[in-house]
ZAPADO-991396 format. One record per residue (C-alpha): residue in one letter; x negated, y, z. Coordinates in steps of 0.001 Angstrom, whole numbers, plus 500000, padded with zeros to 6 digits. Layout:
N
aXYZ...
# end
This chain:
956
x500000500000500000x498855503814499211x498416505130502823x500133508148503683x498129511348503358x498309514771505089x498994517173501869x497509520325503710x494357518092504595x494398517311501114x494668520338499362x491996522379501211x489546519754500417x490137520096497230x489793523987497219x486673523700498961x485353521575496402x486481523463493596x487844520598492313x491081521728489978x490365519416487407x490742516199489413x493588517825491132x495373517575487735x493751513911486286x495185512486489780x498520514416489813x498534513539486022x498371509674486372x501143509740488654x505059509019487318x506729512000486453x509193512681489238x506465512176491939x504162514375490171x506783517032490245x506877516844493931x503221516859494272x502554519806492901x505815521882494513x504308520657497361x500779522169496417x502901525519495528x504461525676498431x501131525483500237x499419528263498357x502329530486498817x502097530197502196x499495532833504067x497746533132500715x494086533582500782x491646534924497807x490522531553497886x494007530192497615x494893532182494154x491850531836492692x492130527482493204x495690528521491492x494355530199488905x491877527034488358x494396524762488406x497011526191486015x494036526474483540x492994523073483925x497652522219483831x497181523633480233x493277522040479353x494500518506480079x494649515372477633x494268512472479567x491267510575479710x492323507106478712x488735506007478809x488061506113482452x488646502790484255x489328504097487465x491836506828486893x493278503840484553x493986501677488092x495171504739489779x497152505198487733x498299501867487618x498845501710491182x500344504143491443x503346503701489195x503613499830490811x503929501045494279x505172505018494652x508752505033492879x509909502701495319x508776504741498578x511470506681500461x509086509469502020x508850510969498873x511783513628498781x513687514101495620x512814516322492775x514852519373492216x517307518809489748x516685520936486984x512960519941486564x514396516040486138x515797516741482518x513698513911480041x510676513853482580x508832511484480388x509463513582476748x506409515715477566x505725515735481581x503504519188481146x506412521555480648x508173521461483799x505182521608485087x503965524667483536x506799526030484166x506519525535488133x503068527138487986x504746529962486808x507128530362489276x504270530046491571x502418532887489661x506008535094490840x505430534056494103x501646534549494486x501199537952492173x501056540461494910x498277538272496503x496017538824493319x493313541721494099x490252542170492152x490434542959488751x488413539775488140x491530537274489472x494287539493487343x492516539145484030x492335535171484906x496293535157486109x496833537464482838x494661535341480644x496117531302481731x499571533707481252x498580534216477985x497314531174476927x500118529074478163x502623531730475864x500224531343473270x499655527779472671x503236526400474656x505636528882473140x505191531150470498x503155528726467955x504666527126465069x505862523141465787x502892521658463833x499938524555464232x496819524572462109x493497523903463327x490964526461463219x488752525941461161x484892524383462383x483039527181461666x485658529586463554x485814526841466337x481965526634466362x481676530885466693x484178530576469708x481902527907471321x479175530092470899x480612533156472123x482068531341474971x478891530022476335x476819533308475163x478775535443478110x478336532092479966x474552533129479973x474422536381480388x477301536270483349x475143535172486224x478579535360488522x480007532539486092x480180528883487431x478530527507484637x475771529756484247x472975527424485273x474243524269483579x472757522594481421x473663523169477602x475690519871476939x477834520707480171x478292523860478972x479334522710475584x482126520630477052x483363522740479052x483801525485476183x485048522840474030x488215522617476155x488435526027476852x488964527015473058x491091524066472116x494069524455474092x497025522254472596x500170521490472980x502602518691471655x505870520118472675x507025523146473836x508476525350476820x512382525630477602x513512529197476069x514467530251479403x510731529722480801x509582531716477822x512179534350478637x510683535013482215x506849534631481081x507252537120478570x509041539919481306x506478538324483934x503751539527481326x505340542531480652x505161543491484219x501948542591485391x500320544729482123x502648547355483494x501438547042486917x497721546335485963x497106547659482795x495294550698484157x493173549137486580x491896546798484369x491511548948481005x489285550551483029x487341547699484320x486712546688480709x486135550489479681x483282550252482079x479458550435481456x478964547069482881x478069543630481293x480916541538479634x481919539235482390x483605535585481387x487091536582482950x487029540356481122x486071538404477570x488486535637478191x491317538358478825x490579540015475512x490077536900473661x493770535477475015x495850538481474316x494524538868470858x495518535133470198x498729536057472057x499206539405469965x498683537326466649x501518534777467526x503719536836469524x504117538957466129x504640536030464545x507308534277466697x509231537777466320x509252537417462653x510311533584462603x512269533525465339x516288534188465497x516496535964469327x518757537806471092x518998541163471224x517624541547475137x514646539222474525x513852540704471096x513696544102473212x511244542539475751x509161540497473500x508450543814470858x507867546362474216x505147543591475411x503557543515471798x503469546876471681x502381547187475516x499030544423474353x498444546069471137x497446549511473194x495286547561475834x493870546065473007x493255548688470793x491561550957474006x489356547699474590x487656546007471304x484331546458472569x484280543549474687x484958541243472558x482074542737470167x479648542532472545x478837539009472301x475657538773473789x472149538839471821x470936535121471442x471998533192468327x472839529755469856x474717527997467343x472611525744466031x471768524350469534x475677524057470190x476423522339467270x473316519895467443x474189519426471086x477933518578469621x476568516206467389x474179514029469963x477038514162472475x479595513064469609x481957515413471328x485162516853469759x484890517612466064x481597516295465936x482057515179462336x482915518549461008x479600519696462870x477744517407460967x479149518891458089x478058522460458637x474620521113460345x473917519840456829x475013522797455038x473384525462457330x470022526241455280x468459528796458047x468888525745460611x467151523264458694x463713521784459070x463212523449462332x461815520455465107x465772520267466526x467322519997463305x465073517220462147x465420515439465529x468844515650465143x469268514112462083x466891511147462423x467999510258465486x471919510229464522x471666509046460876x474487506755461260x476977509686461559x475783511255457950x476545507730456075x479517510112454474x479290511275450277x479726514735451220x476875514986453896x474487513356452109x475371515328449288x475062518701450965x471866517196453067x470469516821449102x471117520628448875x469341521728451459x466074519986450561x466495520882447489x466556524465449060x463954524174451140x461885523098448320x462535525701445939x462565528587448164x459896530866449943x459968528991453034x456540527316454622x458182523958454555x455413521102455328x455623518614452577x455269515589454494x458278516682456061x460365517661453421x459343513531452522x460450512282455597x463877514381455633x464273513099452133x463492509483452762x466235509565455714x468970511056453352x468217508543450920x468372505738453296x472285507458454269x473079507173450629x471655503338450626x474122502344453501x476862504029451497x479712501562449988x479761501594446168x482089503763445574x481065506514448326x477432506309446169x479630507182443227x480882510397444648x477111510877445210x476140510336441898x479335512927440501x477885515438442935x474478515066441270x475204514834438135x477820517896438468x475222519826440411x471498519114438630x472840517325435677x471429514145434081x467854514652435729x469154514237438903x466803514721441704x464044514241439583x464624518144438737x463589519903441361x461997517112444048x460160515420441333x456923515783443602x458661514505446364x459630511068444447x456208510285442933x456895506974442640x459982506774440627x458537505723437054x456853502834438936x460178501971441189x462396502397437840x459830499865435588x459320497889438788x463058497118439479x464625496987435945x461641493951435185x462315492227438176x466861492346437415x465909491564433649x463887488267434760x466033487303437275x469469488619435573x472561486580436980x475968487451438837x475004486464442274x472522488492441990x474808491652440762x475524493238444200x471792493285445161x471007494872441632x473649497068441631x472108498618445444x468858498672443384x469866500321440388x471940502847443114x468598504492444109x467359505122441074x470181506646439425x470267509836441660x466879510334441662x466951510546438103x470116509114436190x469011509687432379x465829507765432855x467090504977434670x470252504698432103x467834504975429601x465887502197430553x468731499674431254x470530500421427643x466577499908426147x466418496595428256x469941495899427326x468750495684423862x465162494123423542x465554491659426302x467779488977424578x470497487476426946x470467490277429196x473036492890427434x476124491330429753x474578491691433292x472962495196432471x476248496631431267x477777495375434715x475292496823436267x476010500348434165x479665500078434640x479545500046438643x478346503529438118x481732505446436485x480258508397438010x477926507908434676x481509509026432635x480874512674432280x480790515311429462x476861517176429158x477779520831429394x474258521794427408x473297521374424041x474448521152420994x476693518233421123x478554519884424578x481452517332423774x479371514251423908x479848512095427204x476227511003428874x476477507330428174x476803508053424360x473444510527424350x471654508122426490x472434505438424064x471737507294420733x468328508613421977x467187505611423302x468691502470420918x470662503917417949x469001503115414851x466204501973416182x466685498033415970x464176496047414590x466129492469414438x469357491508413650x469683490261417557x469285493503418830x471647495155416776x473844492106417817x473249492647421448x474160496490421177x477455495522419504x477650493146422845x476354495778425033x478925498905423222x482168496297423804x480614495640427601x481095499441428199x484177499546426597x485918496831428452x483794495741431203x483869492204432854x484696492629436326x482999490457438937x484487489498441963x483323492094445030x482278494757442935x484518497548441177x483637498629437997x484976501032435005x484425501409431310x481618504292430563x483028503923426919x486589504933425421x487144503130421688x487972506378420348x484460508237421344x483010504904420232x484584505530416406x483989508927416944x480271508986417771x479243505241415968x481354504911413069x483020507984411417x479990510052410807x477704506497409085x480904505947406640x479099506435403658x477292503876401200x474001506182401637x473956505702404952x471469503152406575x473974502643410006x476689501905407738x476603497846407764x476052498625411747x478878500830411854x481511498764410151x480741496119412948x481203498209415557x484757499278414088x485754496173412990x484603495003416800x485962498330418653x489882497780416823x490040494142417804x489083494783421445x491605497257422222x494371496010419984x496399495057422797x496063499136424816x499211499793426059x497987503342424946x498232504469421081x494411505532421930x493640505900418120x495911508946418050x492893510917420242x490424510436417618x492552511478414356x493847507899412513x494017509347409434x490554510982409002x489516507527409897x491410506387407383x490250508577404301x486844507812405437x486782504007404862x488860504962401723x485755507251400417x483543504387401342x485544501617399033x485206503958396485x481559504405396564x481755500547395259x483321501687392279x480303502769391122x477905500541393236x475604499438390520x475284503023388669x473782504342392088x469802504545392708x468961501560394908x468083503622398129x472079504987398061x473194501485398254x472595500737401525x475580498281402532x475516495457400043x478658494299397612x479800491860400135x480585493905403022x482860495477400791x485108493036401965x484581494018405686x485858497433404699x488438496269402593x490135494310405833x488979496901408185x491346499566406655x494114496682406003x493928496381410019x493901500122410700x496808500385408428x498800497909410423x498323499713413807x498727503081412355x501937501774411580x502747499783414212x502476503045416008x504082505406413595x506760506590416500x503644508426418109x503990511017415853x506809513859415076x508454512945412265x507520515982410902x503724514951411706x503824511720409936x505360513009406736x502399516104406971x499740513160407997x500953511014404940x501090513334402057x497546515004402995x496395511659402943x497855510880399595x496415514343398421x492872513675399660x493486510024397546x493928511847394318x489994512683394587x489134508579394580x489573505778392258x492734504605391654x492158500929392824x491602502203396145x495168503841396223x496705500031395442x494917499086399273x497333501746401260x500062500748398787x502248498919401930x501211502244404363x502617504550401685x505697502388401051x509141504488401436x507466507645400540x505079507575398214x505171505972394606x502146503684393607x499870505777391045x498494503305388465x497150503734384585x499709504224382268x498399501190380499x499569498843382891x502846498753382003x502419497581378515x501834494285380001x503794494067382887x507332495022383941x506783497393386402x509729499179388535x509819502792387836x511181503250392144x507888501553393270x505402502232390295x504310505427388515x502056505674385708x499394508474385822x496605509425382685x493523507902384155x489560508479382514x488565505545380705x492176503564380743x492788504308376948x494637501629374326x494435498033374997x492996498236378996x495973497239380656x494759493435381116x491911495402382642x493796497755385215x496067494907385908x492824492366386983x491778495333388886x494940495064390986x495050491118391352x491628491692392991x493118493478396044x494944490849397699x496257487321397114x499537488951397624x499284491440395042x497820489217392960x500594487223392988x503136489922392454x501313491407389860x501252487460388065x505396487615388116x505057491155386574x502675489745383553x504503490114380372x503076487258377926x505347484759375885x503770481375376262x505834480231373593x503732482586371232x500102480790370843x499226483905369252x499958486160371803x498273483518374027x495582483157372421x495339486948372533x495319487422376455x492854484571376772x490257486849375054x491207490082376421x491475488102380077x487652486936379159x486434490942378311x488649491835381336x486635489161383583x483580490130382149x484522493873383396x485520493195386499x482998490388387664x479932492161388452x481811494911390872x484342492118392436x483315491485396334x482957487898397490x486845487937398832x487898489864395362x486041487015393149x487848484582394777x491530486150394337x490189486122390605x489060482157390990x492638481112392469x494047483760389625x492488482163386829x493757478752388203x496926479992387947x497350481056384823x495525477966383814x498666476150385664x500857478580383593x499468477417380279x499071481431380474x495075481027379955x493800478968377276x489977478081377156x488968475800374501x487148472917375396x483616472590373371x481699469619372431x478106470987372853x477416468949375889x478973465315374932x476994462767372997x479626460616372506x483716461249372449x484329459632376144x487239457701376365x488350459128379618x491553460851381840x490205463806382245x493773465462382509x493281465629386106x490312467214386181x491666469592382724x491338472426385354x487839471766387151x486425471795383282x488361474509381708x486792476918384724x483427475538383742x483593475986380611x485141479902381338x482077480589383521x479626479955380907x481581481823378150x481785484918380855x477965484545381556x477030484344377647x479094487498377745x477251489200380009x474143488237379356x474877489331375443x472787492284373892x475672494559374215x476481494021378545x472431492692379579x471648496542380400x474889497281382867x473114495447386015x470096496026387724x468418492886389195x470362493086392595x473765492952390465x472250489838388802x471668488168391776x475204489131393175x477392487612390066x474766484694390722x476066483934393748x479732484685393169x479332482098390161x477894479814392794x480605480200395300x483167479377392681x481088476195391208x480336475123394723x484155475504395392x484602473406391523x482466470345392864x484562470267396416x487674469957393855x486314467035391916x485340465370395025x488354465587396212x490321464373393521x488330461354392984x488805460520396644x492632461373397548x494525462366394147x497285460188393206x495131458713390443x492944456478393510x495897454371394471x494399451431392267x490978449878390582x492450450068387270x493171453884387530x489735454738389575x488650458209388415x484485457607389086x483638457556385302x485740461141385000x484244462718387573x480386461480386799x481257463400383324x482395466398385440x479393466540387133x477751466288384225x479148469346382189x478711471513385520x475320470511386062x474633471264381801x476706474802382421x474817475713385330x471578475080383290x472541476884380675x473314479885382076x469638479587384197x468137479656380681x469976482789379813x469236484755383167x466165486135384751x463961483590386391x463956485746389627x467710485363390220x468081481546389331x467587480370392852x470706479933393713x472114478033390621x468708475995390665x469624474819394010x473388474408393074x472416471765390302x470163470063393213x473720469812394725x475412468587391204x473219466035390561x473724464815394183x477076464358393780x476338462623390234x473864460341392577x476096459640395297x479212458743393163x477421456523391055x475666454637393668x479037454040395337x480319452304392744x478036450695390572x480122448051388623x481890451437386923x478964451813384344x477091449637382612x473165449938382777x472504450968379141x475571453514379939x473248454945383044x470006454956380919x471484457679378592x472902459635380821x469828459848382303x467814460812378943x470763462702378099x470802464833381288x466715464598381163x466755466633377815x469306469343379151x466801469671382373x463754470324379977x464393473324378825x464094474749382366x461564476836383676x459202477430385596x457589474194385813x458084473212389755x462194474025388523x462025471570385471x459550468587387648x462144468451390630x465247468376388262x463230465708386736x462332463657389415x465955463653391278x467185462644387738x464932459870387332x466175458694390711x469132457580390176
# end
């Protein structure tokens, strides 16, 4: 049980010990109703026979009433407490609260309080002498208005700074008032002491009534004082602690007193008290600034907000954040102290970043900073920044980046990280040889370092290593794309628009490969950018948007004189596939139909391929192709996301396309003939619709250079070469009466001239819509192509109707290539165009001696021994292998390469058939075909050629 205790015993012990503030922690922890009692009970004792002594422990302990928060942390007020709210509510001694104060006791237990204390200030105010106690009674007054009454519900903070001056002031007049309690403690005491004297809260607020009678309370005690103690603070002497604090309070209380009588709806006899007591402080006031300008001589702030920061007192944080600001503080003995012995405290982006600052200040200015420690001030902020998380170091990195720029650190502290170009080639090595993702997060704290110090470099570096060291390109870019602080625009130079990543990477890699594997690994490394991987624990972003990537990559190489162009084309065939499936239309940010014209101009630069000088043909004939279905798949997303644009935008964006289209060749027109559909007509020469019956709603003929009489067979091939599709439309649109052999005989010539036209400008993909073309027609009985007799000894009795096809194309090849290689074409093609129809031929015999194969194997004709198709298709071999000879003989011995090897392959198949079934032909049958095919292979040169054909021949 608590024993019982003898109040007055009590309460003088507790004056004599000056001991207000554990007055109020014990009367705190008790419940609410006994702590009324308690301290009407301590009331009623200093009302009684009042002594000096007896206001001024009044005085104390209303201030400390309105400084209290609790102390949670202290175990032994904790079991008090505990204790007492077991044991007390059930003990009958205790008397009864008054009523009134018993309203929601445990809402906010202070205000009933408060307002007791200033009933007891009614009771006790003609005991106050000394113009020291009435600027305390005035003051707590004051304050308790202030902060319990007149503030808004939810009241802002002052600010650190402000908080920090008051602190300083505060403890200033502490100093130089040698009458003042704290006077001779020590700087930390002092500190906490101010701390709660300046940050008086409150969570609730006082009944109306209460703040009724302290506002006429004030109003008479400045009435009845005000002389005496305008004088006081009129006088000559020192600013004393009570004098400043009497100032300080009424100027708060002037502030929010005007306030509260703007805001607040009163009536009309407390509106008439509140505005004479404004007016009644304003005049004090106004008669007494000087005291609160005299302040006191010695700057102490620094020491108060160090002292702050080693005590981790209130606000301690936002001390840290002006201690690292504060450039006249910094790199004195304290301040360096300080920081090194509470690192843990600046782990926080914005203190290391403004902790950067002021080294970077105190290197760059006049100041007589030792280097050494200007090192070790560095090396601690560093080591902040290496405990940050990842993204914290990003915020780092913006701040750099926004601040210095790309260089980093490495601008101005470049002598105080000497060994950065070793650290950077030292670390990338070791992540290159090591490279793997359980090793990311360690890399990633690696890379951190270096990037602040000096962020171009080190990006630099990685996108070189990205590039060189083969396998590597994946890891590095995850390594890059933890940074997305990296993502920002260069404000200097010429290209002000470009983003960092792209300047880093076209300094450092951009046509500067020297293998096909690195330019494959910077495709790798561009899409890694663009759509990073993301490994588990570590966040990442892209450093790449597509559209900057076609801006930057691929738009400004679109030309055939343009060495990046083959490079280029990858990336945009690569950078459209990756980000097909965007829920953004992000093509709209970098103009689709610019991009469009572009690859447009670039098909037509093949129109002419082989009349340009060699050096202005810098993508070759079949990436024509890659072009071709490059703009076929930005017409389809274009489209796809045609509701992007005002209608009024499209219809603008399509016809100055269609303009800008007039300038080209016509051919290329046919490729955006689906994109145009609805709105434009499809331009072609007017001599295409002799031949074909062409719509006039979806066709329109225009005059066309070099499309005079008899080239519509021409201009129509020219459109079958586009796509299978067209080619097939534009085969039901042919006009030619098979029933006529004249006016089939007719097309089969001017189809030959029109092959021979076409051929040497067709792409890989175009020759082949040609190949399945002629087939086709062949099918049709459109195409005829006479069958000749020059390479048969002997009539063969043979079914060669299912292989009619296989020879007819043969045969058609040879006749095309004894075209072209006539006096009147043998000057249209340098040697590169001779080596290109070379290989088209090749592709389309190659694709020939598939067909036979497969015929002889699965056609209908294999069902039985009696109908076995061997003997046929040894013939077919046969003629192939004497076509492909004889067009060798006719062409340049530096192109024949690849139809020397391609009757390696023929005679193969001859080999391989025959041996399979050897009861098919007789032995005198084999021996001349063998002298037979011996004679066709002498005529070949050089000799190494003509020995090998030999020798396989002689083989079988």
């Amino acid at each position: 049980m608590i024993p019982t205790l003898n109040h007055t015993v009590l309460f003088e012990l507790l004056k004599s010990l000056e001991a207000s503030g554990l007055f109020i922690q014990l009367l705190m922890a008790l419940p609410a109703t006994v702590c009324c009692t308690e301290l009407e009970r301590f009331l009623e004792h200093v009302s009684i026979d009042t002594s000096s002594e007896d206001v001024a422990f009044f005085l104390d302990v209303w201030r400390e009433m309105m400084k209290h928060r609790g102390n949670p942390q202290d175990p032994l007020l904790s079991q008090f407490s505990a204790m007492a709210h077991k044991y007390l509510p059930v003990l009958d001694e205790f008397p009864r609260p008054p009523k009134r104060l018993r309203s929601e006791p445990d809402v906010c237990p202070t205000m009933p309080l408060l307002a007791m204390l200033l009933r007891g200030l009614v009771q006790i105010q003609s005991r106050i002498l000394g113009p020291g106690r009435k600027c305390c009674a005035l003051a707590n007054l004051a304050d308790m208005l202030s902060v319990f009454a007149l503030t808004e519900d939810d009241p802002q903070e002052v600010s650190a700074t402000v908080y920090l001056d008051k602190l300083a002031t505060v403890i200033s007049v502490w100093n130089s008032d040698t009458q003042n309690p704290y006077h001779q403690q020590a700087l930390a005491e002092k500190v906490k002491e101010a701390e709660q004297d300046v940050s008086l809260t409150s969570l609730a607020k006082l009944p109306s009534e209460t703040i009724f009678a302290g506002l006429e309370l004030m109003r008479a005690l400045l009435g009845e004082w005000g002389e005496e103690l305008q004088a006081m603070l009129c006088s000559s002497q020192g600013t004393s602690y009570d004098s400043y604090r009497l100032c300080d309070s009424l100027t708060s209380f002037s502030q929010n007193l005007a306030l509260y009588l703007n805001r607040a709806s009163l009536p009309e006899e407390e509106r008439q008290v509140a505005s004479e007591l404004a007016e009644c402080v304003r005049d004090l006031l106004s008669k007494t600034s000087r005291v609160l300008k005299n302040r006191g001589s010695q700057d102490i702030t620094a020491s108060i907000a160090m002292a702050i920061i080693q005590q981790k007192m209130d606000r301690h944080m936002e001390m840290c954040y002006i201690f690292a600001s504060e450039k006249k503080w910094a790199f004195s003995d304290e301040w360096v102290a300080c920081l090194l012995s509470n690192r843990a405290l600046f782990r926080e982006p914005d203190l290391v970043l403004r902790l950067l600052e002021t080294v970077l200040d105190a290197s760059t200015t006049d100041r007589a900073v030792p280097k050494p420690q200007i090192q070790q001030v560095l090396h601690s902020v560093l080591e902040c920044y290496a405990d940050l998380s990842l993204p914290d170091k990003n915020k780092v990195l913006a701040g750099i980046v926004h601040s210095w720029g790309k260089k980093g650190l490495s601008e101005k502290l470049l002598s105080y990280v000497e060994s950065f170009p070793e650290d950077l080639n030292t670390t990338l090595n070791q992540l290159t040889q090591s490279a793997s993702e359980q090793g990311l997060t360690k890399a990633v704290a690696s890379v951190a370092r270096l990037m602040i110090v000096h962020p171009e470099a080190t990006v630099k570096k990685i996108c070189s290593l990205a590039v060189v060291n083969l396998g590597t390109h994946k890891f590095l870019a995850q390594i890059l794309t933890a940074f997305p602080a990296l993502r920002f625009v260069e404000e200097q130079g010429p290209n002000s628009s470009t983003t960092f990543m792209v300047s880093c990477l076209k300094e450092t890699v951009w046509a500067k490969f020297s293998t096909p594997k690195e330019e494959k690994q910077f495709l790798e490394l561009l899409n890694c950018l663009m759509n990073p991987v993301k490994p588990q624990g570590i966040p990442v972003a892209a450093l790449l948007e597509p559209d900057e990537v076609l801006k930057e990559f691929v738009l400004s190489f679109l030309m055939l004189d343009v060495e990046e162009v083959d490079l280029s084309l990858k990336i945009f065939l690569q950078t459209l596939e990756a980000n097909a499936c965007l829920e953004e239309y992000w093509l709209q940010t970098c103009s689709p139909f610019p991009l469009l014209f572009s690859l447009c101009q670039l098909l037509d630069s093949f129109s002419k391929y082989w009349q340009l000088p060699k050096k202005k043909r810098c993508l070759s004939l079949q990436r024509k192709d890659l072009a071709a279905h490059i703009l076929e798949l930005l017409c389809e997303i274009v489209l796809a996301n045609a509701e992007t644009f005002s209608p009024d935008a499209w219809i603008k964006s399509l016809s100055w396309l269609h303009r800008k289209l007039e300038q080209l060749d016509w051919t290329v027109g046919l490729r955006l003939k689906t994109f145009f559909e609805g709105h434009f007509k499809c331009e072609v020469p007017a001599t295409l619709f002799e031949i074909c019956k062409l719509s006039e709603d979806e066709w329109t003929s225009q005059a066309h250079p070099g499309y005079g009489p008899g080239t519509g067979l021409l201009a129509w091939m020219e459109c079958c070469c586009v796509s299978s599709s067209l080619s097939e439309r534009m085969l039901s649109l042919l006009v030619v009466d098979v029933g006529s052999p004249e006016e089939v005989r007719l097309f089969s010539k001017g189809f030959l001239v029109a092959l021979v036209q076409v051929m040497p400008w067709c792409s890989p993909r175009e020759w082949q819509h040609l190949h399945q073309l002629t087939r086709r027609l062949l099918e049709k009985q459109l195409l005829h192509v006479p069958y000749s007799l020059e390479y048969i000894q002997f009539v063969p009795l043979l079914n060669l109707k299912p292989f009619a096809q296989e020879l007819q194309l043969s045969v058609l090849f040879l006749r095309t290539f004894q075209f072209l290689c006539s006096q009147s074409c043998q000057n249209w093609l340098p040697l590169e165009g001779w080596n290109h129809v070379v290989r088209l031929l090749c592709g389309s015999l190659t694709s020939l001696l598939d067909s036979v194969r497969l015929i002889q194997s699965v056609g209908p004709w294999a069902q039985g021994q009696e109908q076995d198709l061997t003997q046929e298709a040894l013939f077919v071999y046969t003629q192939v292998f004497c076509h492909a000879l004889h067009i060798m003989a006719m062409l340049h011995q530096e192109v024949c390469e690849p139809l020397y090897v391609l009757a390696l392959e023929t005679l193969t198949c001859y080999e391989t058939l025959s041996k399979a079934n050897p009861s098919v032909t007789s032995l005198l049958q084999k021996v001349n075909e063998q002298r037979f095919l011996k004679s066709i292979a002498e005529n070949i040169s050089p000799e190494g050629r003509r020995q090998t054909l030999l020798q396989k021949i002689s083989s079988f």
